[in-house]
VOTOR-607375 format. One record per atom (N, C-alpha, C): residue number from 0; y, x, z. Coordinates in pm, 1 decimal, padded with zeros to 6 digits. Example, Ala and Ser with C-alpha at 12.3 -4.5 7.8 and 13.67 -1.06 7.14 Angstrom:
BEGIN
<lolo seq="0" v="-00569.0" u="01319.0" w="00780.0"/>
<lolo seq="0" v="-00450.0" u="01230.0" w="00780.0"/>
<lolo seq="0" v="-00330.0" u="01320.0" w="00780.0"/>
<lolo seq="1" v="-00225.0" u="01285.0" w="00708.0"/>
<lolo seq="1" v="-00106.0" u="01367.0" w="00714.0"/>
<lolo seq="1" v="00003.0" u="01290.0" w="00787.0"/>
//
This chain:
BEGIN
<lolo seq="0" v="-00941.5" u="00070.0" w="00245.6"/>
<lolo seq="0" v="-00916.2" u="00013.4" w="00115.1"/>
<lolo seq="0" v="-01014.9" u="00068.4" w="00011.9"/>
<lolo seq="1" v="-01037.7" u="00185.2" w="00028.9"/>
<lolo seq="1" v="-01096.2" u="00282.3" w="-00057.4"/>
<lolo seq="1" v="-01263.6" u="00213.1" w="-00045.1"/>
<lolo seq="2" v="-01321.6" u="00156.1" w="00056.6"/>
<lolo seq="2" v="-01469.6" u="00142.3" w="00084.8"/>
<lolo seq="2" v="-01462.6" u="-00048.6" w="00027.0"/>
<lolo seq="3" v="-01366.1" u="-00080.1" w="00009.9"/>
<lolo seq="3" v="-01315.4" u="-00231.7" w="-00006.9"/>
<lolo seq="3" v="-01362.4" u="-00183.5" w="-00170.6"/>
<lolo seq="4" v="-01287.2" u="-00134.6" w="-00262.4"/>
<lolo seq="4" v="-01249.3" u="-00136.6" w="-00388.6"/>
<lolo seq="4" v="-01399.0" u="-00044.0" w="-00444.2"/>
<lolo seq="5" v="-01490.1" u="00041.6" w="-00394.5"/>
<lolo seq="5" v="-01597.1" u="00086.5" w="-00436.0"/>
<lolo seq="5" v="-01711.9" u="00017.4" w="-00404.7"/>
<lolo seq="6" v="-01705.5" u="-00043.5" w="-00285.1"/>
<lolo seq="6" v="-01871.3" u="-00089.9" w="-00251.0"/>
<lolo seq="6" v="-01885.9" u="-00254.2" w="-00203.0"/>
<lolo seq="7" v="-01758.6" u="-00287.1" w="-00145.8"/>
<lolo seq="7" v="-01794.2" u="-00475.9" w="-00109.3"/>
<lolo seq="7" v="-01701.7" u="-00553.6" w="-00166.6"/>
<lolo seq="8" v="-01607.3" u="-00529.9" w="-00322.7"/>
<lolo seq="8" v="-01609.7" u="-00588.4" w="-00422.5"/>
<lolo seq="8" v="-01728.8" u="-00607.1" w="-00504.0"/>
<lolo seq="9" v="-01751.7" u="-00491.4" w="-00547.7"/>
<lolo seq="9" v="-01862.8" u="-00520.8" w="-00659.1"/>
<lolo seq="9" v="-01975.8" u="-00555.5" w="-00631.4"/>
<lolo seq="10" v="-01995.1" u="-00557.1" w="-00492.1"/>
<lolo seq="10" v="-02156.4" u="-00655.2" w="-00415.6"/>
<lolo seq="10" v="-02118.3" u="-00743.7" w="-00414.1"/>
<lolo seq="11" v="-01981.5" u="-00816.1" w="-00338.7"/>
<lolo seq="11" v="-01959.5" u="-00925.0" w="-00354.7"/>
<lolo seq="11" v="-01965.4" u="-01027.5" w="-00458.3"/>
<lolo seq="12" v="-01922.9" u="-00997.7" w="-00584.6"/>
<lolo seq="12" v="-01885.8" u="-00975.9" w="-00730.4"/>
<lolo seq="12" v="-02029.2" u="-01045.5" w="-00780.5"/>
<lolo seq="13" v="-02132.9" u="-00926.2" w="-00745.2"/>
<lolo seq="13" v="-02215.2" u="-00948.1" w="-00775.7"/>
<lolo seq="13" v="-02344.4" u="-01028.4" w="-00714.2"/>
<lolo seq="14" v="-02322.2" u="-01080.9" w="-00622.0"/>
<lolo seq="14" v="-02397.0" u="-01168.0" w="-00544.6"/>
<lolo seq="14" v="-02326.1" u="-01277.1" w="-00591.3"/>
<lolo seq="15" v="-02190.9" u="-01323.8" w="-00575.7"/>
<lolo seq="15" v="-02153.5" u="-01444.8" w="-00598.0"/>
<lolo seq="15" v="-02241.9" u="-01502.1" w="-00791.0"/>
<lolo seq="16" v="-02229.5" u="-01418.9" w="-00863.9"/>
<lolo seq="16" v="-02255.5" u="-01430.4" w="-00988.3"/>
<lolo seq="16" v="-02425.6" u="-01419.2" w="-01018.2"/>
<lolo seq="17" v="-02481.3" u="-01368.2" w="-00879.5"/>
<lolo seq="17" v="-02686.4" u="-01360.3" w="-00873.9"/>
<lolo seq="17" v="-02697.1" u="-01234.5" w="-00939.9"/>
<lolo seq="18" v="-02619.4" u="-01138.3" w="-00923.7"/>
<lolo seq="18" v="-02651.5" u="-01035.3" w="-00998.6"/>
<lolo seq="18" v="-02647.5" u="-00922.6" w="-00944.3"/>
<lolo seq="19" v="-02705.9" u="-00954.0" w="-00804.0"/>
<lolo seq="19" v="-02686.2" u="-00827.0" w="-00663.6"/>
<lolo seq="19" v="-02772.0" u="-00725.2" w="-00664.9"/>
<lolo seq="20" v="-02851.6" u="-00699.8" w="-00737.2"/>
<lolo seq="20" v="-02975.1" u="-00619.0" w="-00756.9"/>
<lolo seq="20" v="-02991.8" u="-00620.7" w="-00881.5"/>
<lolo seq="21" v="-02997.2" u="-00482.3" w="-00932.1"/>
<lolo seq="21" v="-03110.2" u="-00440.3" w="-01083.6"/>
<lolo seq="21" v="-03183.3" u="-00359.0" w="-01015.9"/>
<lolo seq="22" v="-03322.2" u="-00367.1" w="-01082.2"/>
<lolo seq="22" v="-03411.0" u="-00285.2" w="-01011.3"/>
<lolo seq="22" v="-03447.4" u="-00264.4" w="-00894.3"/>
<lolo seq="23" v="-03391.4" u="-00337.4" w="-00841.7"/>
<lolo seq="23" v="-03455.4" u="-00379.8" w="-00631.4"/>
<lolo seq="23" v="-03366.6" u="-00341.7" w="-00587.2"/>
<lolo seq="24" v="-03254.9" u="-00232.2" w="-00661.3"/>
<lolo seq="24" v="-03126.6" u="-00177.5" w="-00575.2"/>
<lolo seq="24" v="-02982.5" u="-00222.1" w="-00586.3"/>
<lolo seq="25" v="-02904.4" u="-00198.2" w="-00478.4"/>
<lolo seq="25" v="-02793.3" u="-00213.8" w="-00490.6"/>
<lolo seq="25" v="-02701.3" u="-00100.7" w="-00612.5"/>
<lolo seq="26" v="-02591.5" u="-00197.7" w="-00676.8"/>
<lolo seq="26" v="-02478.2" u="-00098.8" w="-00732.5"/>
<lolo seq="26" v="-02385.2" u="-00119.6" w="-00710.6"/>
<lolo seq="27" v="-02309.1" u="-00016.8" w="-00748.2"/>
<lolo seq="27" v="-02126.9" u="-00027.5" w="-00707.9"/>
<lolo seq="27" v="-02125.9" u="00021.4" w="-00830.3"/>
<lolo seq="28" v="-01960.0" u="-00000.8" w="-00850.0"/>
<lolo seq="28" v="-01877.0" u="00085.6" w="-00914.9"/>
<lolo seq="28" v="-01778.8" u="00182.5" w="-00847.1"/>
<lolo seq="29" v="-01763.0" u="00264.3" w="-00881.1"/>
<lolo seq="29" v="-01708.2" u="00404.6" w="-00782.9"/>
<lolo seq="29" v="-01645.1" u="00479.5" w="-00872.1"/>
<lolo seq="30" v="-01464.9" u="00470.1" w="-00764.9"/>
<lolo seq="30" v="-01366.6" u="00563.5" w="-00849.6"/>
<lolo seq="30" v="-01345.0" u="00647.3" w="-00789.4"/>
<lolo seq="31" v="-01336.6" u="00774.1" w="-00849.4"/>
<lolo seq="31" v="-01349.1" u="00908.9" w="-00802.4"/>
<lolo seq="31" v="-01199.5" u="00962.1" w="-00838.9"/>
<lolo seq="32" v="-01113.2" u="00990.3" w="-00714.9"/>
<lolo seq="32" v="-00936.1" u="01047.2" w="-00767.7"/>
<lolo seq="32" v="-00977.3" u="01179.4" w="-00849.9"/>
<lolo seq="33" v="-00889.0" u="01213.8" w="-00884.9"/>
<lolo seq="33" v="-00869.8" u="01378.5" w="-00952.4"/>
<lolo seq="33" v="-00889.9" u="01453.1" w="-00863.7"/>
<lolo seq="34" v="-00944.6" u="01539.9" w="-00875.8"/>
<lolo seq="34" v="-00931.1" u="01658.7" w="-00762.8"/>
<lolo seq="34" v="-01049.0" u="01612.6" w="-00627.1"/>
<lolo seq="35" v="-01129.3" u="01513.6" w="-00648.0"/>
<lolo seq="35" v="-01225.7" u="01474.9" w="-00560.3"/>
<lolo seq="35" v="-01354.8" u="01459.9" w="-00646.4"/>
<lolo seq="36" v="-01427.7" u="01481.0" w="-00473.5"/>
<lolo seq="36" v="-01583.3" u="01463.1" w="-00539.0"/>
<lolo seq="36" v="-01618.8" u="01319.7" w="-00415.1"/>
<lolo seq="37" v="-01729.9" u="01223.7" w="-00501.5"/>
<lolo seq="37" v="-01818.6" u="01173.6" w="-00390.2"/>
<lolo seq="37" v="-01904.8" u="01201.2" w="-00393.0"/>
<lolo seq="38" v="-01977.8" u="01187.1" w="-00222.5"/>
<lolo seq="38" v="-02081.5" u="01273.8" w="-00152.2"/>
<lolo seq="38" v="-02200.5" u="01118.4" w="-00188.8"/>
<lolo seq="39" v="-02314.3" u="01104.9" w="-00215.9"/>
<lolo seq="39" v="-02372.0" u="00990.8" w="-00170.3"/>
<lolo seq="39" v="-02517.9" u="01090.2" w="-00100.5"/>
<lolo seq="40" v="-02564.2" u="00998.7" w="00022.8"/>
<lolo seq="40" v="-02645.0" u="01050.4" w="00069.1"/>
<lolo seq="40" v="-02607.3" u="01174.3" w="00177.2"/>
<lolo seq="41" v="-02735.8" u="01221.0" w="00239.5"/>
<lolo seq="41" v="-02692.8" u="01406.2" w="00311.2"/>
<lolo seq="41" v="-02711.8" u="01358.8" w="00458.0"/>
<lolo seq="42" v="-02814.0" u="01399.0" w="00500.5"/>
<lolo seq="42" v="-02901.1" u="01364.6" w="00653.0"/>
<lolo seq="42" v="-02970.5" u="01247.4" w="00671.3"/>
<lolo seq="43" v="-02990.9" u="01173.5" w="00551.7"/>
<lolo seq="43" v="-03088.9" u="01030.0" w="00593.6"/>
<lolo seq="43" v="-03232.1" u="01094.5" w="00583.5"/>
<lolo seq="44" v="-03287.1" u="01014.1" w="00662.0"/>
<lolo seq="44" v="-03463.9" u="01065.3" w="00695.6"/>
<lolo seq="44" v="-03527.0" u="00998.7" w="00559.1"/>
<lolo seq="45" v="-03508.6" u="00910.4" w="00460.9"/>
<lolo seq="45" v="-03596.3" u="00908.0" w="00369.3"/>
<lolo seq="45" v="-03556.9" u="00965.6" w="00237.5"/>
<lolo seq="46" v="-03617.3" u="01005.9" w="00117.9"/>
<lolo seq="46" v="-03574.5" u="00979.2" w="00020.2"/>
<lolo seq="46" v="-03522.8" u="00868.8" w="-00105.1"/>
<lolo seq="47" v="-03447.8" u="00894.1" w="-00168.6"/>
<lolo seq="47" v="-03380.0" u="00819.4" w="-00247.4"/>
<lolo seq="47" v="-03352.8" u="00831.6" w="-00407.1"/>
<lolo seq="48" v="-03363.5" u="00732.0" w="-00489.2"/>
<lolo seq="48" v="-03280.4" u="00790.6" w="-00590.5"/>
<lolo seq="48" v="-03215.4" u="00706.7" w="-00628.8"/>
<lolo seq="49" v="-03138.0" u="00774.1" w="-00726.7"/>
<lolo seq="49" v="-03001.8" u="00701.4" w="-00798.4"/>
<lolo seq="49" v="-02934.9" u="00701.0" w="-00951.6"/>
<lolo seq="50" v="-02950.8" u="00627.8" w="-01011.0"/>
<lolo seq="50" v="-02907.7" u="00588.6" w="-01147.8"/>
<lolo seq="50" v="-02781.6" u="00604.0" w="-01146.9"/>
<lolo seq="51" v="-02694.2" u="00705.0" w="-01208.8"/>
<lolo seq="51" v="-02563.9" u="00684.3" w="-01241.1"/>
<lolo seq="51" v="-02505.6" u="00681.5" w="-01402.2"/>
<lolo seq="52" v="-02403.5" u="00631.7" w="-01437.1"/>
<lolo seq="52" v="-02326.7" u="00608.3" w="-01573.4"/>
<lolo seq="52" v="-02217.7" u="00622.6" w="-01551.7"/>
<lolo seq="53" v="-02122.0" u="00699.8" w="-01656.1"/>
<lolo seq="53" v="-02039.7" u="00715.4" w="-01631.5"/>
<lolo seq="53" v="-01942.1" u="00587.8" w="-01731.8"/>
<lolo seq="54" v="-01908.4" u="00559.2" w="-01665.8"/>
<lolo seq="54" v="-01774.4" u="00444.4" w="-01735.2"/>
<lolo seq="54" v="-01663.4" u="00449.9" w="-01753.6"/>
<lolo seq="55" v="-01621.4" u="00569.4" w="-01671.8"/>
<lolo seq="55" v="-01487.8" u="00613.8" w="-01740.7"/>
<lolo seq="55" v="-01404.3" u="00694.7" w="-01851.6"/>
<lolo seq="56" v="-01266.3" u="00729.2" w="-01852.2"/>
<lolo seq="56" v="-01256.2" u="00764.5" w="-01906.9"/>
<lolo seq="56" v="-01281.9" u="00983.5" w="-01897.5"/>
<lolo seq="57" v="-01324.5" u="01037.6" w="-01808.6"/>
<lolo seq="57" v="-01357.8" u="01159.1" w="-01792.2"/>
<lolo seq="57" v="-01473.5" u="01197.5" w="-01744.5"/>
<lolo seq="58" v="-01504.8" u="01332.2" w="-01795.2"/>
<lolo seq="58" v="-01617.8" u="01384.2" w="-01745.7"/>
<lolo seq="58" v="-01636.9" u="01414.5" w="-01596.4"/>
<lolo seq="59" v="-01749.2" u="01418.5" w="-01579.8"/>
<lolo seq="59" v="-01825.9" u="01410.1" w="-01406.3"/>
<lolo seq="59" v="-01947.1" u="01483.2" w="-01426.0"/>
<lolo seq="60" v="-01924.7" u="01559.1" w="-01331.9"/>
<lolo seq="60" v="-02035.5" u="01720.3" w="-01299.5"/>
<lolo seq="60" v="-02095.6" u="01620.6" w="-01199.3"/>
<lolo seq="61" v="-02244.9" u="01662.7" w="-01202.8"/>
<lolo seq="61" v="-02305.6" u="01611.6" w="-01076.0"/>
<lolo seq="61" v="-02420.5" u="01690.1" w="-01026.0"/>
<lolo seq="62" v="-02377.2" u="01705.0" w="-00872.4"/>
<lolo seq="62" v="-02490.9" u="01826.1" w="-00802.9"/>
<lolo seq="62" v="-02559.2" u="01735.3" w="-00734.9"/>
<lolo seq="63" v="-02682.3" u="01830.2" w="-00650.2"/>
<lolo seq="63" v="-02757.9" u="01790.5" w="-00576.5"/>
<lolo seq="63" v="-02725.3" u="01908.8" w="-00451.0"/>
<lolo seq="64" v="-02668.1" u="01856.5" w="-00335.0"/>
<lolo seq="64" v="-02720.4" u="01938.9" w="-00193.9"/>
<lolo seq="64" v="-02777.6" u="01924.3" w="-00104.5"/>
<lolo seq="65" v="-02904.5" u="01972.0" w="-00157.8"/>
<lolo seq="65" v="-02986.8" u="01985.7" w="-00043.9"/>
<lolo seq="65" v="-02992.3" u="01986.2" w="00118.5"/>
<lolo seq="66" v="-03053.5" u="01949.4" w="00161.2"/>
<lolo seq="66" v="-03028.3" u="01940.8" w="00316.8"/>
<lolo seq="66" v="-03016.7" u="02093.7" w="00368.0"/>
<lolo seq="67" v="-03065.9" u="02197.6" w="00336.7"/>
<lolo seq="67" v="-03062.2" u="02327.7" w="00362.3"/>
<lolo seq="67" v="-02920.8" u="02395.8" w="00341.6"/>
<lolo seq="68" v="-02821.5" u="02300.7" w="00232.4"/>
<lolo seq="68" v="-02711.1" u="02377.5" w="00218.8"/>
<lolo seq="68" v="-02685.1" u="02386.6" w="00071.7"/>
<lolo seq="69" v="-02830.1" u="02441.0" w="00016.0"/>
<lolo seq="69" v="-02809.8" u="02433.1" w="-00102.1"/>
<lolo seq="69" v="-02772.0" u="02396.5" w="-00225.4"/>
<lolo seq="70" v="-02728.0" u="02398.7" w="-00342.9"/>
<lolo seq="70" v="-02639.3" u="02353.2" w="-00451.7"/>
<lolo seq="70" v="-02712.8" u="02367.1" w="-00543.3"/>
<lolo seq="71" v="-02722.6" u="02287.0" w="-00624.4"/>
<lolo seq="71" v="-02809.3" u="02260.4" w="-00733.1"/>
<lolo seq="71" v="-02718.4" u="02201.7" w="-00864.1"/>
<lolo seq="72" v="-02664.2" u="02242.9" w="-00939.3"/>
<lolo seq="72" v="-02607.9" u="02189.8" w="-01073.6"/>
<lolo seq="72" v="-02711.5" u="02100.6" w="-01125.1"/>
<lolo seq="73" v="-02685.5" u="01930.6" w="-01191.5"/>
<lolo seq="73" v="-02775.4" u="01854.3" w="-01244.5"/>
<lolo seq="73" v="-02771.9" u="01814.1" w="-01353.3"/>
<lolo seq="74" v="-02600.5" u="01845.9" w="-01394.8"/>
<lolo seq="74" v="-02561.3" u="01820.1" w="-01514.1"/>
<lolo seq="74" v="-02410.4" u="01747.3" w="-01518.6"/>
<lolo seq="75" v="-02335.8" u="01740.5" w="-01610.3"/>
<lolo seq="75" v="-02235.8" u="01671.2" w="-01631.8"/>
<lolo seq="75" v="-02217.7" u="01585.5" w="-01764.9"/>
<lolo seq="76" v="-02169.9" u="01463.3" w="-01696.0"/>
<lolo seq="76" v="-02179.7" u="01326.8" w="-01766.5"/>
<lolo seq="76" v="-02056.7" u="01326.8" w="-01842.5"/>
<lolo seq="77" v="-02062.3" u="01271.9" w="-01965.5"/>
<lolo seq="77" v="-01951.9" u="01257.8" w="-02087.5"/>
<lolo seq="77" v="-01966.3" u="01121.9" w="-02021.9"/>
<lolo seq="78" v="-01867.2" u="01059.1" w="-02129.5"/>
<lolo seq="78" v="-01829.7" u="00882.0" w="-02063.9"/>
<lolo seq="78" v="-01934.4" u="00848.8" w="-02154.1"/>
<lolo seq="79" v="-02029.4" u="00784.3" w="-02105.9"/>
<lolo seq="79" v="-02078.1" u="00665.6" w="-02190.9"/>
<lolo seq="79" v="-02206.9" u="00698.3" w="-02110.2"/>
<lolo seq="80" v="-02249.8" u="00890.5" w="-02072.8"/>
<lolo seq="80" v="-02378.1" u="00936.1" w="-02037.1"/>
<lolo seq="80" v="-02448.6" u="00834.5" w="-01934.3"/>
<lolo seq="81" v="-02558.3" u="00873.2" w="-01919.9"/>
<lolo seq="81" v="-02625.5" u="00846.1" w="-01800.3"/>
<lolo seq="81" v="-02681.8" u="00945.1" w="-01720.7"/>
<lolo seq="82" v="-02771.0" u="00911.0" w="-01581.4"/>
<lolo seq="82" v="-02849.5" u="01078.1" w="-01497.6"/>
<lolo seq="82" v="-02922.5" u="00944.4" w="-01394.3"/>
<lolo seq="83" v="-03031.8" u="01020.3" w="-01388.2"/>
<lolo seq="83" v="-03143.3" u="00959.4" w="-01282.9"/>
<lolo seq="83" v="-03173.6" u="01079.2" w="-01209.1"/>
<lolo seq="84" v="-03133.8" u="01060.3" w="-01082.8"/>
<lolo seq="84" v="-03120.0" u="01189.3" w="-01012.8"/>
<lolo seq="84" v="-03267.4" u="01147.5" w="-00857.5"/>
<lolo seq="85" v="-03364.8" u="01234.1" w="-00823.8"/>
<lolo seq="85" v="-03464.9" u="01180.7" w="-00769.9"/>
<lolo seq="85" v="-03458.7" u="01260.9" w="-00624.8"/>
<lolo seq="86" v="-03397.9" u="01214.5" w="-00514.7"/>
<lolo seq="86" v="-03348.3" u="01309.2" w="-00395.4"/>
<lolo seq="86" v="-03435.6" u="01309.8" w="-00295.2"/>
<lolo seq="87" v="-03462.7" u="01405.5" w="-00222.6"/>
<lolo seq="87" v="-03571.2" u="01444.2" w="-00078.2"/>
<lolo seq="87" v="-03456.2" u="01392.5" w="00050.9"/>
<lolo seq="88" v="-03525.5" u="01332.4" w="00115.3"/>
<lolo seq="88" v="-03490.6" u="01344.1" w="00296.3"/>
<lolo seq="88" v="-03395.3" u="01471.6" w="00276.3"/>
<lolo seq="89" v="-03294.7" u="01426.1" w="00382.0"/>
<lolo seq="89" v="-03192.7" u="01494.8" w="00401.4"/>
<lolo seq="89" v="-03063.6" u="01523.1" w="00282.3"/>
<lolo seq="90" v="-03086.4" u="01526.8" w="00116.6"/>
<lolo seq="90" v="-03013.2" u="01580.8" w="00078.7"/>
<lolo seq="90" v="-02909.3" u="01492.9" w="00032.6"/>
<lolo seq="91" v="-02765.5" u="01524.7" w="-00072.6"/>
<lolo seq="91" v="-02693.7" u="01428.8" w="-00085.5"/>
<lolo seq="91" v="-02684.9" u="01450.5" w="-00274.4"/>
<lolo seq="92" v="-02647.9" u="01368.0" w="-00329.8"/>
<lolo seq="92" v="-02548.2" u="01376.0" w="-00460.9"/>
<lolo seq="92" v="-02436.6" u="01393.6" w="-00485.6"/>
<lolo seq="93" v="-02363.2" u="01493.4" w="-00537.3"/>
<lolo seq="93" v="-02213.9" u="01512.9" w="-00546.5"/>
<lolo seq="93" v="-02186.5" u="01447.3" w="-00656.5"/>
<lolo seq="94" v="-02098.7" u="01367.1" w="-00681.0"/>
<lolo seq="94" v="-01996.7" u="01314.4" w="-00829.2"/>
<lolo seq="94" v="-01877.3" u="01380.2" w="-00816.7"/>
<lolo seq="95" v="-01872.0" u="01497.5" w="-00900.8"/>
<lolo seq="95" v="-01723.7" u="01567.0" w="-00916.0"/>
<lolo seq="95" v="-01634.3" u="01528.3" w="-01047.5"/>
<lolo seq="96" v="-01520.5" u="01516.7" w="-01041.8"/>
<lolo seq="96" v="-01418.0" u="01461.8" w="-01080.1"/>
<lolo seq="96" v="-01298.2" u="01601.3" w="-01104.9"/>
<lolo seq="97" v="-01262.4" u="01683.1" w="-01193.3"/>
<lolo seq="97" v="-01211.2" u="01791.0" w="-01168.5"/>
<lolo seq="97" v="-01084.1" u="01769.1" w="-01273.6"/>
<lolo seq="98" v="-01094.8" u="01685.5" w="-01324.2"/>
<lolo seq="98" v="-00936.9" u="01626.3" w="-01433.9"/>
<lolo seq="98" v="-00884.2" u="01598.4" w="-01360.0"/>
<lolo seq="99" v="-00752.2" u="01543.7" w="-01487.0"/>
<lolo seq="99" v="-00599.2" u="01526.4" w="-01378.7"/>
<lolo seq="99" v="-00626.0" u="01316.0" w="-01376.7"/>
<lolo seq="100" v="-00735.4" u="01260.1" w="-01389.8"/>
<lolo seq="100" v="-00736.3" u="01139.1" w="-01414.7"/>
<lolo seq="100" v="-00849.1" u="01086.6" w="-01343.5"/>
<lolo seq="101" v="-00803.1" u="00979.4" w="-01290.9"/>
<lolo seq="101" v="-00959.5" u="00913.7" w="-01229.7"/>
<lolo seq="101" v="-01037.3" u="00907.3" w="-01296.6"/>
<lolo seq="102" v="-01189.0" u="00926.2" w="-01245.6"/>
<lolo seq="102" v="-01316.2" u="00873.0" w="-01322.6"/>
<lolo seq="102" v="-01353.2" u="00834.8" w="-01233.7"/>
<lolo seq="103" v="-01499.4" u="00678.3" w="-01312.4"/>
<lolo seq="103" v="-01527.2" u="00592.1" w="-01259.5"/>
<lolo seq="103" v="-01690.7" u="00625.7" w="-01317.2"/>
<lolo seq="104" v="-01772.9" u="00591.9" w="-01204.4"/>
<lolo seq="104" v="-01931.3" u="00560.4" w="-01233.2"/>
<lolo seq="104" v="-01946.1" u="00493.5" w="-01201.6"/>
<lolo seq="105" v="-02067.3" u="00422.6" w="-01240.0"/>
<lolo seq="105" v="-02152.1" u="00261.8" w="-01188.1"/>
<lolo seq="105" v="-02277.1" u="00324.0" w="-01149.3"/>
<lolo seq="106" v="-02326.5" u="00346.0" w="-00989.0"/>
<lolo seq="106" v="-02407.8" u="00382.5" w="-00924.7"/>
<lolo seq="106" v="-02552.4" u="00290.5" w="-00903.6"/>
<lolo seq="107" v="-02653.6" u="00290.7" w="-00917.8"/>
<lolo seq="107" v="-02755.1" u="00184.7" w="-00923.5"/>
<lolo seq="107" v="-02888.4" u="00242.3" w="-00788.7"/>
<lolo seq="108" v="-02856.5" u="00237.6" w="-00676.1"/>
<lolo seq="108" v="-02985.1" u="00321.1" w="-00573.6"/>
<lolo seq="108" v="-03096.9" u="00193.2" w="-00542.7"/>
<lolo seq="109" v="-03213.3" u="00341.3" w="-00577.0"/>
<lolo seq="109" v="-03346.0" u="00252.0" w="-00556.0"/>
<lolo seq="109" v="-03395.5" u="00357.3" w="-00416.2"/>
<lolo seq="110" v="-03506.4" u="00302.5" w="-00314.2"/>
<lolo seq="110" v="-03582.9" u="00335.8" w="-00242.3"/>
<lolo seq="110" v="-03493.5" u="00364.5" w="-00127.0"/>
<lolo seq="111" v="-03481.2" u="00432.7" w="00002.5"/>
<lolo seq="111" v="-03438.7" u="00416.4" w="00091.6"/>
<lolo seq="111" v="-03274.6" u="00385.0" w="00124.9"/>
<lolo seq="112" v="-03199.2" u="00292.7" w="00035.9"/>
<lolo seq="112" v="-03075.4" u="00304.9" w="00027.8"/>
<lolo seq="112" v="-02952.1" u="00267.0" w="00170.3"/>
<lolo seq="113" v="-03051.8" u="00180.7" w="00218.7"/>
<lolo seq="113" v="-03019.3" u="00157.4" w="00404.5"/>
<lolo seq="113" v="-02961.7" u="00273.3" w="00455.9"/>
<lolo seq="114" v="-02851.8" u="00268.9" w="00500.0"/>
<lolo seq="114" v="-02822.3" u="00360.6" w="00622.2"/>
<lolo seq="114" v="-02724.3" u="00479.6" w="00552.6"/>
<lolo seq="115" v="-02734.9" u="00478.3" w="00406.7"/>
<lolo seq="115" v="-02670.1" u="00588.7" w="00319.6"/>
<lolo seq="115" v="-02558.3" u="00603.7" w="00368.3"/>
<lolo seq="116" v="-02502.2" u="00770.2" w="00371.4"/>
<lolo seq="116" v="-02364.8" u="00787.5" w="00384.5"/>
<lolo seq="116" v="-02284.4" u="00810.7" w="00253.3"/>
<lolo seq="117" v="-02212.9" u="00802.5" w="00241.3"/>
<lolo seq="117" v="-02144.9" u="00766.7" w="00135.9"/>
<lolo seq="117" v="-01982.6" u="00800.8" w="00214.3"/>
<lolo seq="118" v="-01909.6" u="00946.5" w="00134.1"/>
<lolo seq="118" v="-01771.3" u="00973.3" w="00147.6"/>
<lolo seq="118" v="-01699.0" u="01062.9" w="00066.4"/>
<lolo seq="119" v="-01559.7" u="01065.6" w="00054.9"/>
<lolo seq="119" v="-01491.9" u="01147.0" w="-00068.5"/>
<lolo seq="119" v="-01424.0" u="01275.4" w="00001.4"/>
<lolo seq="120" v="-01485.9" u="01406.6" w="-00049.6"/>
<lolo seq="120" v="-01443.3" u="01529.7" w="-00017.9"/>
<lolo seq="120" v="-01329.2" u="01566.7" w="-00127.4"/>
<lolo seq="121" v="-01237.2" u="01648.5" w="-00113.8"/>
<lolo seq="121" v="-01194.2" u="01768.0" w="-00160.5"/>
<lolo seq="121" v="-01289.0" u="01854.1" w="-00238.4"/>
<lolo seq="122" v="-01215.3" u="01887.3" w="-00402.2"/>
<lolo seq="122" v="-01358.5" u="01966.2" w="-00460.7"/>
<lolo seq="122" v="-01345.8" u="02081.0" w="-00395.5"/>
<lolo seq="123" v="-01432.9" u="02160.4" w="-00386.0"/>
<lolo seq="123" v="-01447.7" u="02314.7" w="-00308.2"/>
<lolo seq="123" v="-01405.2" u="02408.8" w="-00416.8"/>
<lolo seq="124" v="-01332.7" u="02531.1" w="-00379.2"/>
<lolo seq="124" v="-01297.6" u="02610.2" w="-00505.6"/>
<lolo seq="124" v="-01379.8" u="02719.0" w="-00457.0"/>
<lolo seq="125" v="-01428.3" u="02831.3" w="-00586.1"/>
<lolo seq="125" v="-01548.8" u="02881.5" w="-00559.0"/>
<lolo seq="125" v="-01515.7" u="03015.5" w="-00510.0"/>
//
C-alpha cells in the first residue's frame, strides 16, 4: 500500500495529465510516518541526484550515507524549504521525520534513477 500511495499514484497522476517528468526525472510525493526515515538510493553503481521540497506540515533532517557507512548531516528542511542533494555510486539519502506527525516531500531524481532502492527504516537513536 505504502509503495502504491508514494510512487505509482503520483506517476500515474502524472503521466495521465503529461506531466511525468520535470527535468528528465521522475517525482513522487512521499509520506514519511513519525518516528521514520526514508532511505532513497544505497548500493546502485551510478550516481544520482535529487531535488527535494518539503510540503508538509513538519520539519525533515536530511543525511547523506555514504556507501562506506558514513553519515553526513545535509541539512533540515522547514515546510516550504527546498535541498539539491548531488550523490556518488553506492550512497543513499535519508529523509528523517522525528515529530509526532507525518511529513510529506515531493522528490524530483535526475541521472541514474533506474534501479533505485527506495525503503522506510526506523529512526536510529544515537
Amino acid at each position: 500500500m505504502r509503495l502504491l500511495r508514494t510512487y505509482l499514484f503520483p506517476l500515474a497522476l502524472a503521466a495521465a495529465t503529461g506531466c511525468a517528468t520535470l527535468h528528465g526525472g521522475p517525482f513522487a510525493l512521499t509520506y514519511i510516518d513519525a518516528g521514520k526515515q526514508f532511505v532513497l538510493g544505497g548500493g546502485q553503481p551510478g550516481a544520482f541526484s535529487v531535488d527535494g521540497r518539503n510540503v508538509g506540515p513538519v520539519a525533515v533532517a536530511v543525511q547523506e550515507r555514504r556507501a562506506d557507512g558514513t553519515l553526513t548531516e545535509r541539512g533540515t528542511l522547514a515546510p516550504g524549504q527546498t535541498i539539491h542533494l548531488d550523490l556518488t555510486a553506492g550512497s543513499a539519502a535519508l529523509w528523517l521525520n522525528s515529530s509526532t506527525r507525518q511529513a510529506t516531500v515531493n522528490l524530483l531524481l535526475n541521472g541514474q534513477a533506474s534501479g533505485l532502492g527506495m525503503r522506510y527504516e526506523g529512526l536510529r537513536q544515537p
